[in-house]
KEKE-3310 file (N, C-alpha, C; in steps of 0.2 Angstrom, whole numbers, plus 5000, padded with zeros to 4 digits):
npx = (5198:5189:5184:5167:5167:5153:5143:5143:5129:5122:5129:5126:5111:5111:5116:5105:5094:5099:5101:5087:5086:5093:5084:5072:5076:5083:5081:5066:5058:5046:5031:5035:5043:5055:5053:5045:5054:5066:5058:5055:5067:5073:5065:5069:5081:5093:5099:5110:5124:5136:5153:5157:5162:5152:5145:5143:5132:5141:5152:5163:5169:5163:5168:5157:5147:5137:5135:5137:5136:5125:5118:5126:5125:5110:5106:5116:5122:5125:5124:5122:5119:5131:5141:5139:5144:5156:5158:5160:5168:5179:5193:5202:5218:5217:5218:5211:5207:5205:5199:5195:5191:5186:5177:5179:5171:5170:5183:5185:5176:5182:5194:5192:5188:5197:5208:5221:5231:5230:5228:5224:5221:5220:5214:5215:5210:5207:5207:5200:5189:5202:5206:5196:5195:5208:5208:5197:5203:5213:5204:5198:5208:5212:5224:5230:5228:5232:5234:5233:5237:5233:5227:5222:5227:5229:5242:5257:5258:5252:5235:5221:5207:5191:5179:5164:5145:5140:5150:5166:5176:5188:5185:5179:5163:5158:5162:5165:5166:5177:5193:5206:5224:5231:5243:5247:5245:5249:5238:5244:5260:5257:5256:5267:5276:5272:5274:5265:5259:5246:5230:5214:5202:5194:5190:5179:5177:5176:5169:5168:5180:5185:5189:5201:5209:5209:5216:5227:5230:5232:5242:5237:5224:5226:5230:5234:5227:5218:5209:5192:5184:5175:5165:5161:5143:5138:5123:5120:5129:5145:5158:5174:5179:5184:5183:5170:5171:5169:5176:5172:5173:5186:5191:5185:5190:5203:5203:5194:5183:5166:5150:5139:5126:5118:5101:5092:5097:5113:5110:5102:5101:5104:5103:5115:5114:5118:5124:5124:5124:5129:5121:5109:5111:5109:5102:5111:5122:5130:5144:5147:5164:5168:5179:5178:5185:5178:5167:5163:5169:5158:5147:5136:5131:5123:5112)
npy = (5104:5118:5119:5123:5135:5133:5148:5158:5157:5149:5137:5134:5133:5120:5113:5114:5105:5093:5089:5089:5077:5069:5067:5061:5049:5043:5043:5046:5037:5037:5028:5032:5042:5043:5043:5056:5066:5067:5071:5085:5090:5092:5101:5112:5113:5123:5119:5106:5111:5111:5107:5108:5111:5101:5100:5088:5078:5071:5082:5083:5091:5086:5084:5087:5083:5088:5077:5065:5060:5063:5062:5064:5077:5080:5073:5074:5061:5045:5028:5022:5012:5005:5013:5014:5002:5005:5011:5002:4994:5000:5012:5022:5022:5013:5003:5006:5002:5006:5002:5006:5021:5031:5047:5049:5047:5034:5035:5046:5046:5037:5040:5053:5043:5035:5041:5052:5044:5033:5027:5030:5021:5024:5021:5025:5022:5029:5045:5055:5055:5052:5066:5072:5068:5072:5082:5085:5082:5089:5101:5095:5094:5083:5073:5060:5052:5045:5044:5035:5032:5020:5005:4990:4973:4954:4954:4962:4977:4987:4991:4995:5005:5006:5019:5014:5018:5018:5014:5018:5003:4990:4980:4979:4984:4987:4992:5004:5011:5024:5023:5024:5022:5013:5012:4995:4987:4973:4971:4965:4969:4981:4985:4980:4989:5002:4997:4991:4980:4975:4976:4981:4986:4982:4989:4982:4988:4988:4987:4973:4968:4961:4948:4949:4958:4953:4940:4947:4949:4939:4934:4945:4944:4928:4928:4924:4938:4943:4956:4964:4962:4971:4968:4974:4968:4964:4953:4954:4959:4960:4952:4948:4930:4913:4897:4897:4903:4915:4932:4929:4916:4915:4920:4913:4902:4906:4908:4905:4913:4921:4924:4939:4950:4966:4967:4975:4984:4991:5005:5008:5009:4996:4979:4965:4950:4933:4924:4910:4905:4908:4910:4917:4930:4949:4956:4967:4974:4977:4964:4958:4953:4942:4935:4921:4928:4944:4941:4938:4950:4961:4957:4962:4969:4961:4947)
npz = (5020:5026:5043:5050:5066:5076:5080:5097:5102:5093:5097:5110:5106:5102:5112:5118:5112:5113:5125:5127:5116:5123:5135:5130:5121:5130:5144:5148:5140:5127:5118:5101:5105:5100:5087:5087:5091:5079:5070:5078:5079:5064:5060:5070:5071:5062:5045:5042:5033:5030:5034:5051:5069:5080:5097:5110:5121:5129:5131:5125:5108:5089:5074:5062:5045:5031:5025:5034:5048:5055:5066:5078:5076:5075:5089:5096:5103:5100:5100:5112:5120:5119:5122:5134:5142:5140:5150:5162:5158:5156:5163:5174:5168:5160:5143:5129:5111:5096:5082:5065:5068:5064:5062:5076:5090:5100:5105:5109:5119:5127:5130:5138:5149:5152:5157:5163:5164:5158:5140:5123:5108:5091:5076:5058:5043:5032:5024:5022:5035:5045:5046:5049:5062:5070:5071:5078:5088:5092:5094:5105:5115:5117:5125:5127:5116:5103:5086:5071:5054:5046:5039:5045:5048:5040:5036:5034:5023:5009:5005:4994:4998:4998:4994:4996:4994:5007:5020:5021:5014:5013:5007:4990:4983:4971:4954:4952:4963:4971:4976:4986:4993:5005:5019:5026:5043:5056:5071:5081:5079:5078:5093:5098:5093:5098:5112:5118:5131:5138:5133:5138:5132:5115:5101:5084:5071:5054:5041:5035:5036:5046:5050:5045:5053:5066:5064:5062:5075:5083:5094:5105:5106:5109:5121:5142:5147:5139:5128:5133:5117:5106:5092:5076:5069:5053:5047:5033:5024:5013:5017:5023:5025:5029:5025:5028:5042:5054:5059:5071:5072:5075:5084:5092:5094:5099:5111:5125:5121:5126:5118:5118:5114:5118:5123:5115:5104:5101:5100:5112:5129:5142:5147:5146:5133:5132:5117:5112:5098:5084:5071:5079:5082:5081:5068:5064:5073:5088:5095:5110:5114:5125:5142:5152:5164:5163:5159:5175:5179:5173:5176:5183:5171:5163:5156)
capx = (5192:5188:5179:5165:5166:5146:5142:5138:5121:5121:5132:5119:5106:5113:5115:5098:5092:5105:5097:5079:5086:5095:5078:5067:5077:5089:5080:5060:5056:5039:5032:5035:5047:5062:5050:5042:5060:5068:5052:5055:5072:5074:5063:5068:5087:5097:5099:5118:5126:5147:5158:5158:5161:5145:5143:5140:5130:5149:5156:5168:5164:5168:5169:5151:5147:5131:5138:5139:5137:5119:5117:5131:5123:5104:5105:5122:5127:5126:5127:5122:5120:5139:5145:5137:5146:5162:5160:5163:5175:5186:5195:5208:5224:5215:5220:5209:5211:5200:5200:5190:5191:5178:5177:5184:5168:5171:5190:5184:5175:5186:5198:5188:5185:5204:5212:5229:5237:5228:5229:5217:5224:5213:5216:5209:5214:5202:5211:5192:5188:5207:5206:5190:5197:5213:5204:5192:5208:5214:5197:5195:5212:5215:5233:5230:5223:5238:5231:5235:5232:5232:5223:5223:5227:5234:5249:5259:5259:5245:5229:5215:5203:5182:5175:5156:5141:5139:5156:5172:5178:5195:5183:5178:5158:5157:5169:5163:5170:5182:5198:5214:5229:5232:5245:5244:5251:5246:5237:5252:5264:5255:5255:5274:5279:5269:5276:5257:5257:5241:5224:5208:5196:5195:5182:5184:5172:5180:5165:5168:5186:5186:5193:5210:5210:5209:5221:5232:5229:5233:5244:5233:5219:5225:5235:5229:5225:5216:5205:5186:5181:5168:5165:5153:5141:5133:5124:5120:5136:5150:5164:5180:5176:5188:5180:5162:5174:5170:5180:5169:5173:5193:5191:5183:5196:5210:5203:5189:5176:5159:5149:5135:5122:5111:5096:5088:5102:5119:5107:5099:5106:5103:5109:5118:5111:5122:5122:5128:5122:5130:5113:5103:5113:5103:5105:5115:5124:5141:5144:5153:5167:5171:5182:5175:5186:5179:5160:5164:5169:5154:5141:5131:5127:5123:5105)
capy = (5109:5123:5117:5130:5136:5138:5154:5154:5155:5144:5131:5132:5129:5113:5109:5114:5102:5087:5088:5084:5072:5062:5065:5058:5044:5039:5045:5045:5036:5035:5023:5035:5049:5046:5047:5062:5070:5068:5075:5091:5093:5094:5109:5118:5116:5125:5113:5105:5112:5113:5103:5111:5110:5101:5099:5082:5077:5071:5087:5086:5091:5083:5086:5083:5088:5087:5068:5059:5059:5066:5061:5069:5085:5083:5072:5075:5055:5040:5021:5025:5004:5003:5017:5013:4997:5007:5016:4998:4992:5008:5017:5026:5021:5008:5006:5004:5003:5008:4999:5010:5024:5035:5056:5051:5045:5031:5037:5053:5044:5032:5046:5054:5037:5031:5048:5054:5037:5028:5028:5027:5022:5026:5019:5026:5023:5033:5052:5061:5053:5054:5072:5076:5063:5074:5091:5085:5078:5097:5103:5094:5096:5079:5071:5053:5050:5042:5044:5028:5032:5014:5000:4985:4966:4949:4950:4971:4980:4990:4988:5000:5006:5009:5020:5017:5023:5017:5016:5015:4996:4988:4974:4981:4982:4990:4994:5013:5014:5027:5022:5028:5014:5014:5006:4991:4983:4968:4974:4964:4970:4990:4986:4979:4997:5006:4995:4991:4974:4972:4980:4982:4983:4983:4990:4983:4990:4988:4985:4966:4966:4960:4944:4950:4962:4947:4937:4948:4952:4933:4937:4949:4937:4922:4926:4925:4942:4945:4960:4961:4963:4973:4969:4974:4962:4964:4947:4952:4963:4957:4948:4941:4924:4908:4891:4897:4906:4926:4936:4928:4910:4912:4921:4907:4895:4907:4908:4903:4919:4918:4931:4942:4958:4970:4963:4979:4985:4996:5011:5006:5006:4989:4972:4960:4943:4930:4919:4902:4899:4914:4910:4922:4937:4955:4955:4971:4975:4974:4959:4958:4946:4942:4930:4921:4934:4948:4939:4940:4955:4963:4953:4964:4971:4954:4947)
capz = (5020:5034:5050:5055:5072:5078:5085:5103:5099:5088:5099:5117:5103:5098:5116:5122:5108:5114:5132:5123:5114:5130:5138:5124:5119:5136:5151:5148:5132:5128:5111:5098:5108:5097:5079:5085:5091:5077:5069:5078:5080:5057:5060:5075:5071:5055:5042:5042:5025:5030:5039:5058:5074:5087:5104:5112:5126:5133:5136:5118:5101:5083:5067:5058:5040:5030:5021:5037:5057:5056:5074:5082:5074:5079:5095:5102:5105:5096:5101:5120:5124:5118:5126:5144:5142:5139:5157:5165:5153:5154:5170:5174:5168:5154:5137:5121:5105:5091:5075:5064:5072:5059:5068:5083:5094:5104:5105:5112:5127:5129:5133:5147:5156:5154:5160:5160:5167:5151:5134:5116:5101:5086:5069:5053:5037:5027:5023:5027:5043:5047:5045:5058:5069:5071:5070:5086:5096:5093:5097:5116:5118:5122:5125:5128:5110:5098:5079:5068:5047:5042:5040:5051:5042:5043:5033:5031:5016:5007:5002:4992:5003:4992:4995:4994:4996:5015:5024:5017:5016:5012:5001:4983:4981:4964:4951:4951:4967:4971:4981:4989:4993:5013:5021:5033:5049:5060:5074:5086:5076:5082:5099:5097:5092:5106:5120:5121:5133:5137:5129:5140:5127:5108:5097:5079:5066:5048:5037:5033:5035:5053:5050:5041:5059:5071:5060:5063:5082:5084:5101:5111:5107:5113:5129:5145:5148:5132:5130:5129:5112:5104:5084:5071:5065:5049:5043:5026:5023:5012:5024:5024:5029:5028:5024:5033:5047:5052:5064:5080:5074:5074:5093:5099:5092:5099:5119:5128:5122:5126:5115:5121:5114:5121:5125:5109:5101:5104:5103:5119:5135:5145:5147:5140:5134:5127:5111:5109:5092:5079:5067:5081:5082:5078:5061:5063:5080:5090:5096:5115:5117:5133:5144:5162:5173:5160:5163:5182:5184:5173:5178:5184:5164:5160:5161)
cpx = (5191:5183:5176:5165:5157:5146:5140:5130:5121:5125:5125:5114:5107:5113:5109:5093:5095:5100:5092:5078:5088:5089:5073:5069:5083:5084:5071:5056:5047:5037:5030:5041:5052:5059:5050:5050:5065:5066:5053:5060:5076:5071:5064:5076:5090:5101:5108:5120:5133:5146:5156:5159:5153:5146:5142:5137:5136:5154:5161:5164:5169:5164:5162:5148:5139:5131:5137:5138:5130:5118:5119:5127:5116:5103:5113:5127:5124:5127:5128:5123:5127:5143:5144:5143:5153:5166:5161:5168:5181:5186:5199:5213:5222:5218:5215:5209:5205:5199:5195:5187:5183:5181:5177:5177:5168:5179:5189:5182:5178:5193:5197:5189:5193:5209:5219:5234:5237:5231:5224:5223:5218:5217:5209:5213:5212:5206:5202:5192:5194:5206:5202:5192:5203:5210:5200:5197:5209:5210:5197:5204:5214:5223:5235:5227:5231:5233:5237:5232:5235:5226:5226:5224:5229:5240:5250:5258:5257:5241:5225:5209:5195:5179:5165:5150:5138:5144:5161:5175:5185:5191:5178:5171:5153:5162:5169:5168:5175:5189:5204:5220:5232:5237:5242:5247:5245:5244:5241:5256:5263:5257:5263:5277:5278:5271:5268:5257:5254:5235:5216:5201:5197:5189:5186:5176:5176:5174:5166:5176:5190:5190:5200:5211:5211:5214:5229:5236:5231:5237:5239:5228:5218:5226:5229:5226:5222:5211:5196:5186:5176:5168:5159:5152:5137:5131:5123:5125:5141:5155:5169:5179:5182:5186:5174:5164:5172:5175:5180:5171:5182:5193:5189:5186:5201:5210:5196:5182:5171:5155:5141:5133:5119:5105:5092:5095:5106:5115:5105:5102:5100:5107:5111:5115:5117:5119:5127:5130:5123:5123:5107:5106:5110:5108:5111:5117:5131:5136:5150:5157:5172:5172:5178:5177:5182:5170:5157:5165:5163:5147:5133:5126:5126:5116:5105)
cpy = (5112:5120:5124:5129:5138:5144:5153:5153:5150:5137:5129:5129:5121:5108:5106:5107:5095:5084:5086:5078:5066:5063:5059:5052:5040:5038:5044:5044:5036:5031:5030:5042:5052:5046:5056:5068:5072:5073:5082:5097:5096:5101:5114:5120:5119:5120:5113:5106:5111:5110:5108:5106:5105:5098:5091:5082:5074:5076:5088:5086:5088:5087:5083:5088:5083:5079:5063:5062:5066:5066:5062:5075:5086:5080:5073:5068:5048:5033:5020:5017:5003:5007:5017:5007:5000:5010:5011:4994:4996:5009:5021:5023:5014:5009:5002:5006:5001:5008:5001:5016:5031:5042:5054:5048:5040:5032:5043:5052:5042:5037:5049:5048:5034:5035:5049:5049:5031:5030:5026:5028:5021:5026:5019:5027:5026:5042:5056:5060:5054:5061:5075:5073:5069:5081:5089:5086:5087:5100:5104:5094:5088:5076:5065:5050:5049:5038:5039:5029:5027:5011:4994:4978:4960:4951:4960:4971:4985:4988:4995:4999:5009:5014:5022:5020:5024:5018:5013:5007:4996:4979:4978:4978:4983:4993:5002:5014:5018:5023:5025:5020:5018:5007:5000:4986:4977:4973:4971:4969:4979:4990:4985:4987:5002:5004:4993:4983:4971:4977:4978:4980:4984:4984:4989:4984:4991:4989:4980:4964:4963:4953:4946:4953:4958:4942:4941:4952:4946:4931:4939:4945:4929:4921:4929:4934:4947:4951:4958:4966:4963:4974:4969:4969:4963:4957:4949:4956:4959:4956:4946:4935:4918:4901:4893:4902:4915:4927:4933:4922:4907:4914:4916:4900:4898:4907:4904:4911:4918:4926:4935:4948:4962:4967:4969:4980:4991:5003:5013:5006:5001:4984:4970:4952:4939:4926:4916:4900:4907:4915:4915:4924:4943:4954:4961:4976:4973:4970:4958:4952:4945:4934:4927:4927:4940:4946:4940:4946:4961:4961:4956:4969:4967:4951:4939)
cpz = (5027:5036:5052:5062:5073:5082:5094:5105:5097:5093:5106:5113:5103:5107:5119:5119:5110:5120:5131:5118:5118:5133:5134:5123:5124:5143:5152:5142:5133:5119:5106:5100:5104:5091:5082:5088:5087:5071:5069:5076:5070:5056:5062:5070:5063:5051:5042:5037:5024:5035:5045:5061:5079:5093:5106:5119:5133:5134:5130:5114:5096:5079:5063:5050:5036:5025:5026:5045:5057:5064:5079:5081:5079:5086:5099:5105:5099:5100:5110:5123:5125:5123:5134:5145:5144:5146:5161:5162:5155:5163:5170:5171:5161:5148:5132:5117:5101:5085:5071:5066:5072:5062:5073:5090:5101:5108:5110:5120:5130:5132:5139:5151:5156:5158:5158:5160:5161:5145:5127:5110:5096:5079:5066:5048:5033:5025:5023:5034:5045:5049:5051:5063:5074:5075:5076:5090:5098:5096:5104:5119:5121:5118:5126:5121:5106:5091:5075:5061:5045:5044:5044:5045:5044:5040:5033:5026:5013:5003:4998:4999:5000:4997:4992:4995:5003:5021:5020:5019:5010:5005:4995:4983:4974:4961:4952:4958:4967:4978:4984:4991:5001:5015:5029:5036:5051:5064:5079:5085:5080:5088:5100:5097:5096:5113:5122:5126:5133:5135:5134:5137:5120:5103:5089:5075:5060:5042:5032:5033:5044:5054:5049:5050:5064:5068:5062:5071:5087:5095:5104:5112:5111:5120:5134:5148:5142:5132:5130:5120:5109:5096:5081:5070:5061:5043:5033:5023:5020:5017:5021:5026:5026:5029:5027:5037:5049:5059:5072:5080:5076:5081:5098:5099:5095:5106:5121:5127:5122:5120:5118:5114:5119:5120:5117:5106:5103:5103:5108:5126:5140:5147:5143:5138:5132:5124:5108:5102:5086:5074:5071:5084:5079:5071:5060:5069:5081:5094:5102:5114:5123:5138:5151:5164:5167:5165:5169:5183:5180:5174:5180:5177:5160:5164:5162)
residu = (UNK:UNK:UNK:UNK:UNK:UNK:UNK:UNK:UNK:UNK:UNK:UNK:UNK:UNK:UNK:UNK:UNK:UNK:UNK:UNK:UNK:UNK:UNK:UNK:UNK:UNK:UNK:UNK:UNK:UNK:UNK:UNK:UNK:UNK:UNK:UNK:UNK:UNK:UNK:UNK:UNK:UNK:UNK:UNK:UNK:UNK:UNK:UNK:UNK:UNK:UNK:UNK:UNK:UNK:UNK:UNK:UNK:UNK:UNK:UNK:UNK:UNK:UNK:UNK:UNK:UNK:UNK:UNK:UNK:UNK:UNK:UNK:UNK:UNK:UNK:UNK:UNK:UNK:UNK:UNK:UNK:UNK:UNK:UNK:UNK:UNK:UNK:UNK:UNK:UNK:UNK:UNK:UNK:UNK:UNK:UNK:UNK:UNK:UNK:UNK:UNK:UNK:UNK:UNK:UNK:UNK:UNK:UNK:UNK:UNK:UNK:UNK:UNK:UNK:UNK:UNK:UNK:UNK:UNK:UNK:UNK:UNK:UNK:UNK:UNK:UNK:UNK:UNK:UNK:UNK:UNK:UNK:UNK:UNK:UNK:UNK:UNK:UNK:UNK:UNK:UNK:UNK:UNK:UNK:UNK:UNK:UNK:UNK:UNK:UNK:UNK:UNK:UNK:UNK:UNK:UNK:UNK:UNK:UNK:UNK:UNK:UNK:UNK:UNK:UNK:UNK:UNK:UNK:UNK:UNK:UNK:UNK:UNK:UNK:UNK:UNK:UNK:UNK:UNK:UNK:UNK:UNK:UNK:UNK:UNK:UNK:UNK:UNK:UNK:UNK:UNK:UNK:UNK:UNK:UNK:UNK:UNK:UNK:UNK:UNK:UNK:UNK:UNK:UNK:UNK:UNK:UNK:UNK:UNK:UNK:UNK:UNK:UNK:UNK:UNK:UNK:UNK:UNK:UNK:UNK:UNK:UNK:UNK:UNK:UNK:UNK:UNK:UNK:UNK:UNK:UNK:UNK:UNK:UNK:UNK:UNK:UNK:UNK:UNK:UNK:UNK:UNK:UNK:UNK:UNK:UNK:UNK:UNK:UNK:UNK:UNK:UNK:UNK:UNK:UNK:UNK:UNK:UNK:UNK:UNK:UNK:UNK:UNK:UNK:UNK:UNK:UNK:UNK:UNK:UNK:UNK:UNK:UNK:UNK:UNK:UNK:UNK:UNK:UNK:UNK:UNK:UNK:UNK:UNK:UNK:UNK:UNK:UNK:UNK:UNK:UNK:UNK:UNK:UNK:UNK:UNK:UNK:UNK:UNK:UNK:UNK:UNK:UNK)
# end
C-alpha cells in the first residue's frame, strides 16, 4: 500500500501539535492536561484516513495509518517512561535488540542513542508492521537498523501468527482469526548468526509468547554479562506459562534478576520501584529486568 507523504504544511502542523502535546503531558502536566489535549488535538488536526508519513517529537518519522499507532499521529511519542530509560541503557556503540519490533518505534530511538559504532536489531514477523518498519528505516535513512521477518521461539521451525483484534499473537484467541505462517528461530541461535556477543538491552513484547522467546534466548540470559531486559506484562492476557511459570519466572531461575516498574506506568517518565512479589505488578506494563552491576550502574532511576 502507498505511504502518503504530508505536505509541508501539513507536516509543521503535526509538529506544532507534537510540541503541545510534549508540553501538556511530559513537561507541565496539569490534572486533566492530557484528557483535555487529546480533546483538542481530534478537532484541530485532519482526521487520519491513509497510511502516511508523521513527524515525531524525536527528530524521525514512521509509518502511521488510520488501524493502528493513533499516538504517533496525534501526540508525536509514545511510551515516554520507557523510552527515558532507554537514553541510560543505550550509548554509543550499544546494541539492542527488539523482539516485536511493530512500526519501528523503539528501534528508531534506539538508533539515534547507539550511533554508528552500535547496532539495533528489530524483529517482526507480522508482513504489515514488517512493511512500515522498513518503509521508516528508508524514511530516516538510517544504517544501523538490521530488519528480522520472523518470529522469536524455543525450538526453529514455523508457527501461525493470529491476527486479532488487538495485536497480532503467535497464541490462537479465536478461530475467526485470520493468520499468515512466519518462520522461526531461537533468539541465540539470531545472535549466533550476527556475531552478536553480547546484547545491552532487550525489549520483548510478543503478546503472551514471551516465554517460548526467553526459552530460547537461554544463553544470553544466563551468562555473566546478561542484558537488561525489558518485557511486556499483561496479567489478564493469554500466556505461555509452564507449570504456573511466565517469561519473569524462567529469568530469575537463569541469573540473579531483580525486577522493577515505573513508579506510574511506561507512559510516565520517572522512577523505577522494584517488585519482589510478581502478584503486585501494574496489571498492564513493562516490566525491567535487571542485574546488581545493571542496579549499580542505574541507580540513579531507581527509587
Amino acid at each position: 500500500m502507498e505511504v502518503l507523504v504530508p505536505s509541508p504544511d501539513r507536516y509543521a502542523q503535526l509538529l506544532r501539535w507534537h510540541k503541545y502535546a510534549d508540553l501538556l503531558f511530559n513537561r507541565y502536566r496539569f490534572p486533566g492536561s492530557r484528557k483535555l489535549y487529546r480533546r483538542l488535538s481530534r478537532l484541530k488536526l485532519p482526521r487520519l484516513t491513509q497510511k502516511q508519513y508523521t513527524p515525531t517529537i524525536f527528530g524521525f518519522d514512521m509509518v502511521v495509518g488510520p488501524e493502528n499507532a493513533y499516538d504517533y499521529y496525534y501526540l508525536g511519542f509514545y511510551e515516554m517512561g520507557l523510552l527515558n530509560f532507554f537514553k541510560s541503557a543505550l550509548s554509543e556503540g550499544s546494541i539492542f535488540v527488539d523482539v516485536g519490533a511493530n512500526i519501528g518505534l523503539m528501534s528508531f530511538f534506539a538508533s539515534k542513542l547507539v550511533g554508528e559504532n552500535g547496532a539495533v536489531i528489530a524483529v517482526e514477523p507480522t508482513r504489515k508492521y514488517f512493511e512500515d518498519l522498513d518503509n521508516g528505516i528508508t524514511r530516516n535513512g538510517f544504517k544501523n537498523v538490521q530488519t528480522f521477518k520472523i518470529g522469536l521461539g524455543s525450538a526453529p521451525g514455523s508457527l501461525p501468527i493470529y491476527h486479532n483484534e488487538v495485536c497480532p499473537s503467535m497464541i490462537k484467541t479465536a478461530d475467526s482469526d485470520p493468520s499468515e505462517i512466519v518462520e522461526v528461530k531461537t533468539l541465540d541461535k539470531l545472535l549466533e548468526e550476527q556475531s552478536v556477543k553480547a546484547v545491552d538491552l532487550i525489549k520483548i513484547d510478543v503478546e503472551g509468547f514471551e516465554l517460548e522467546v526467553v526459552k530460547g534466548g537461554k544463553g544470553l540470559f544466563s551468562g555473566t554479562s546478561a542484558p537488561v531486559a525489558c518485557i511486556e506484562y499483561v496479567r489478564d492476557q493469554q500466556m505461555i506459562t509452564e507449570n504456573g511459570k511466565t517469561a519473569l519466572h524462567l529469568l530469575r531461575e537463569l541469573n540473579d534478576y531483580r525486577f522493577f516498574q515505573l513508579e506510574n506506568t511506561s507512559d510516565t517518565i520517572g522512577l523505577l520501584k522494584e517488585v519482589k512479589d510478581f502478584t503486585s505488578l501494574h496489571a498492564n506494563d513493562n516490566v525491567f529486568c535487571l542485574l546488581d552491576d545493571h542496579v549499580e550502574k542505574y541507580g540513579g532511576l531507581i527509587r
